[in-house]
N, C-alpha and C positions, 0 to 999 in steps of 0.2 A: 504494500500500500504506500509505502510512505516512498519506494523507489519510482512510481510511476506520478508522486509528486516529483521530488527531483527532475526527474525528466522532466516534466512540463514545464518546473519551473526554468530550466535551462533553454527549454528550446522557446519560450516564451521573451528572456532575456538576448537571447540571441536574434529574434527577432526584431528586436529595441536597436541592438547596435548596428542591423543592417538597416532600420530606417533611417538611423544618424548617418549613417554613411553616403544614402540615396541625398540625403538634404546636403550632407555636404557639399556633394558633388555640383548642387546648384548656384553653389558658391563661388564667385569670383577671385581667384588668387591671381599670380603675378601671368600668370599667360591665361589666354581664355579658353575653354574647356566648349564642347559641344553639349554638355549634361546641361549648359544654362538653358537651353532652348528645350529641353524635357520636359516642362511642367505647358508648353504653348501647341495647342488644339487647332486646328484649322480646319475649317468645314469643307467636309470631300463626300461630295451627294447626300449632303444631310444627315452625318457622320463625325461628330469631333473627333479628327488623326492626330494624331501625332506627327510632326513632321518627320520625324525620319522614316514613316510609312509610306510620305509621298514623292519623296526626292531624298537625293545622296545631302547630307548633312557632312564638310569634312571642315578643319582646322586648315587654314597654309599656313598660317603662320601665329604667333603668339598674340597678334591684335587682329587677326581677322577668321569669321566663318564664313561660306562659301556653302549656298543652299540652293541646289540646281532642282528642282521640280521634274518628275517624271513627264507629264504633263502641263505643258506650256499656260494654259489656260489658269493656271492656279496662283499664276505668279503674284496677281492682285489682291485674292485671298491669302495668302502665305504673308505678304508685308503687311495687311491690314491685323493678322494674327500677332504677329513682331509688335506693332505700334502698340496695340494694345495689353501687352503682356509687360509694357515698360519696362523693359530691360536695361535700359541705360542709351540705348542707341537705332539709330534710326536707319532702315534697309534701304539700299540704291542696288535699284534694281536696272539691269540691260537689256530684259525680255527675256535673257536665258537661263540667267541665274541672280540669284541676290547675295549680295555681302553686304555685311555686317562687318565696320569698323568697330573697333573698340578700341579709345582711346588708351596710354595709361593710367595706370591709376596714381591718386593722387596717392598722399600720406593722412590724408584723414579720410579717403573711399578706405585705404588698407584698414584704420583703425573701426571704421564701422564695420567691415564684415569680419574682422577678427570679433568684435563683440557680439554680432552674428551669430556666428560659430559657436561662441561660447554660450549663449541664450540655446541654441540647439542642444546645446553638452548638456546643460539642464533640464530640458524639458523630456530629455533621456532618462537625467537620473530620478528625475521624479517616475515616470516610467519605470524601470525598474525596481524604484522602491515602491510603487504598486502591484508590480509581481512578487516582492517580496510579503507583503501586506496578504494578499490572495493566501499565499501559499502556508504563511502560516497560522492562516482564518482553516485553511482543509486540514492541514494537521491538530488545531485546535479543536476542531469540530471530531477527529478521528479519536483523541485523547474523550472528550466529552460523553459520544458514543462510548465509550469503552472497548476500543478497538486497539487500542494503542496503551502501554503503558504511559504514565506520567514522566519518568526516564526516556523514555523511548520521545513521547513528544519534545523533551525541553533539547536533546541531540539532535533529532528531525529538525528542529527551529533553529540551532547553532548549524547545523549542516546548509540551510537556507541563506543563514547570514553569511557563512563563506561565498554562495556564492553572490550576493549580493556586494560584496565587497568586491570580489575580482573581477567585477561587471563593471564597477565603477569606477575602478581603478583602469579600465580599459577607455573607458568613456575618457576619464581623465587625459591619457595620454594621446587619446583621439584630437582631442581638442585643445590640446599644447603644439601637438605636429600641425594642426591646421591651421594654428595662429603663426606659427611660425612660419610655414608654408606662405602663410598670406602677406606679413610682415617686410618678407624676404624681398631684396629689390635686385 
């Protein structure tokens, strides 16, 4: 009983640190990343896509993306999708493809999306420490029933907190490397 908490509770945590990672991604550091344009929908026959469903999405270089559309027709909806997703930057479009300049950044864009980042690290750990809460509400509840000794729960609960700590500690150094990451010039 108490191993198929553990499990949960693990694969439950583990799911917390890959969402922090997804949001990181959408995070601007010192070159521009194609993950920013991940969260932007563009209507394809009455369909919000994702852009890279509808065209090649690639990086050339550290300030620019480069968004060629499968189909030529979309190129109006693709930039109206950009504008509105305020990204920081405005698409100039050629008919075949659109780029996205991105200027650099300044040293107070760095220090806001490092704070960014760190606001994300948080709303992880609070995240976590509600899976940790969960998990030892079902062990309490298994102690209560009388399913579990009183020994047996107060280990179950310190087994919990280990891993809650080394979730959090992971969090932690997530978002020490991504401040620095961003810091970095």
């Amino acid at each position: 009983m108490l191993n198929a908490i553990y499990q949960q509770t693990q694969t439950s945590m583990t799911k917390t640190i890959e969402s922090l990672k997804r949001d990181f991604a959408t995070l601007r550091s010192g070159k521009v990343s194609i993950a920013i344009l991940d969260n932007i929908r563009v209507d394809y026959y009455g369909t919000p896509t994702p852009l890279n469903q509808i065209g090649s999405v690639i990086a050339t270089d550290a300030t620019t993306i480069v968004i060629t559309p499968w189909e030529k027709t979309l190129i109006k909806d693709v930039e109206k999708a950009i504008q509105e997703a305020n990204i920081g930057v405005n698409p100039n479009s050629d008919s075949e493809s659109i780029k996205l300049f991105f200027p650099p950044m300044t040293q107070e864009q760095r220090k806001e999306v490092a704070k960014d980042a760190k606001a994300m690290g948080e709303k992880a750990k609070v995240g976590i420490r509600n899976v940790r809460q969960d998990s030892n509400n079902a062990i309490k509840k298994l102690e209560k029933d009388k399913e579990i000794t009183e020994d047996m729960s107060k280990k179950g609960q310190d087994e919990i907190q280990k891993f809650t700590d080394e979730f959090v500690k992971k969090i932690e150094e997530m978002v020490k490397h991504k401040e620095e990451e961003v810091m970095k010039i």
